[in-house]
FIMINU-286952 format. One record per residue (C-alpha): x, y, z; residue number from 0. Coordinates in steps of 0.2 Angstrom, whole numbers, plus 5000, padded with zeros to 4 digits. Each point is the difference from the previous one (the first is absolute). Layout:
+------+------+------+-----+
:   xx :   yy :   zz : num :
+------+------+------+-----+
:    X :    Y :    Z : NUM :
...
+------+------+------+-----+
! end
This chain:
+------+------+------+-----+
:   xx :   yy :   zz : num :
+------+------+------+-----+
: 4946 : 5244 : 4680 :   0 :
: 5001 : 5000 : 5020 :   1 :
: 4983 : 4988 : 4999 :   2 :
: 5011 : 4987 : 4990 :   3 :
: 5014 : 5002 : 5009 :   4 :
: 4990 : 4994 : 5017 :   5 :
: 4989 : 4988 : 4989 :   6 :
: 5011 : 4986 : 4993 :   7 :
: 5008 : 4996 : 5016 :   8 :
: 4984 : 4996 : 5009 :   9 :
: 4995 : 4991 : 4984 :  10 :
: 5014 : 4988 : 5006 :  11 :
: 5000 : 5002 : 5016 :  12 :
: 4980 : 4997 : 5005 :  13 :
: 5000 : 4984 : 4988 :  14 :
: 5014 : 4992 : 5010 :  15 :
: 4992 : 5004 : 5018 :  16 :
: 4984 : 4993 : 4993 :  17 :
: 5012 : 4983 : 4995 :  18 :
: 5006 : 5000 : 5017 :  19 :
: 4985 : 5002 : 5009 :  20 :
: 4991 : 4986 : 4990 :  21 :
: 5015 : 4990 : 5002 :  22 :
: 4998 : 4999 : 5019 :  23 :
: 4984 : 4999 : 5003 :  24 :
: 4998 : 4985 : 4987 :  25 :
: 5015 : 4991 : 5008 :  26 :
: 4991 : 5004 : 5019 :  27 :
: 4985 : 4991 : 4993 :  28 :
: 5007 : 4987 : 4992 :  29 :
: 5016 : 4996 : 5009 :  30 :
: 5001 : 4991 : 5016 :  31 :
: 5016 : 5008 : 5012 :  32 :
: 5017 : 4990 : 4993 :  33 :
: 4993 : 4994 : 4981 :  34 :
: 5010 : 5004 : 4987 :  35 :
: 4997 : 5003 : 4979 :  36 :
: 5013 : 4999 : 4987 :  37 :
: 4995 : 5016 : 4986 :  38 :
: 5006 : 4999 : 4982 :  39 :
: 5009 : 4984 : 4999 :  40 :
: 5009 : 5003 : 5018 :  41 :
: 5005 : 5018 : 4996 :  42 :
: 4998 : 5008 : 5018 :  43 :
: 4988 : 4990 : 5014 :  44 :
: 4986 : 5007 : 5008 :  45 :
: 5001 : 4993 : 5020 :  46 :
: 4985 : 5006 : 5010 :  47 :
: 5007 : 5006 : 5017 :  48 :
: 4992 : 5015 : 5011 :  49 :
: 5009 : 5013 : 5010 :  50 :
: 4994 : 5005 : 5016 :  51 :
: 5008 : 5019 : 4999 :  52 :
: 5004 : 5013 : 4986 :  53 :
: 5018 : 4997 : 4991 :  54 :
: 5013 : 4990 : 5005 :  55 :
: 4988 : 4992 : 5015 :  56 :
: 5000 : 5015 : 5010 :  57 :
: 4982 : 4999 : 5009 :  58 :
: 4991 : 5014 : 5013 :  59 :
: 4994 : 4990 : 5015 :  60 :
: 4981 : 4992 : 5001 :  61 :
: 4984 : 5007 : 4993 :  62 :
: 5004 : 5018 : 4998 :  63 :
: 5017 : 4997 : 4990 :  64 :
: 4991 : 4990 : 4988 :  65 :
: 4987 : 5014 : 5000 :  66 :
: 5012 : 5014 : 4996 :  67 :
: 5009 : 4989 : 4990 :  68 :
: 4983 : 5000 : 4989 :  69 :
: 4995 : 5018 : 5001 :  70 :
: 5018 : 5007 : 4993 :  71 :
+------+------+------+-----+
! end
């Protein structure tokens, strides 16, 4: 019972990272900075844009804030 418990959730949750993480790398590779796609008949847009920082913009100065950034 506890094995269930903990299983379907990551059954959900891994699928939709997975998504995710395809979603934005295809979009990096196939994108150029500004481009915009219309998905299922203008349902929601996909605008390609970066951010510099973490959430909301906030960013730790230079090379060693984008490297602690990356290792947390």
């Amino acid at each position: 019972m506890q094995k269930k418990r903990f299983l379907i959730p990551l059954l959900i949750i891994f699928p939709i990272i997975a998504l995710d993480q395809f979603v934005k790398i295809w979009i990096k590779n196939h994108l150029y900075l500004g481009e915009e796609i219309n998905v299922f008949r203008n349902l929601f847009i996909i605008h390609f844009t970066e951010n510099n920082g973490f959430a909301f913009g906030y960013e730790l100065g230079g090379r060693s804030g984008k490297i602690i950034l990356t290792s947390s």
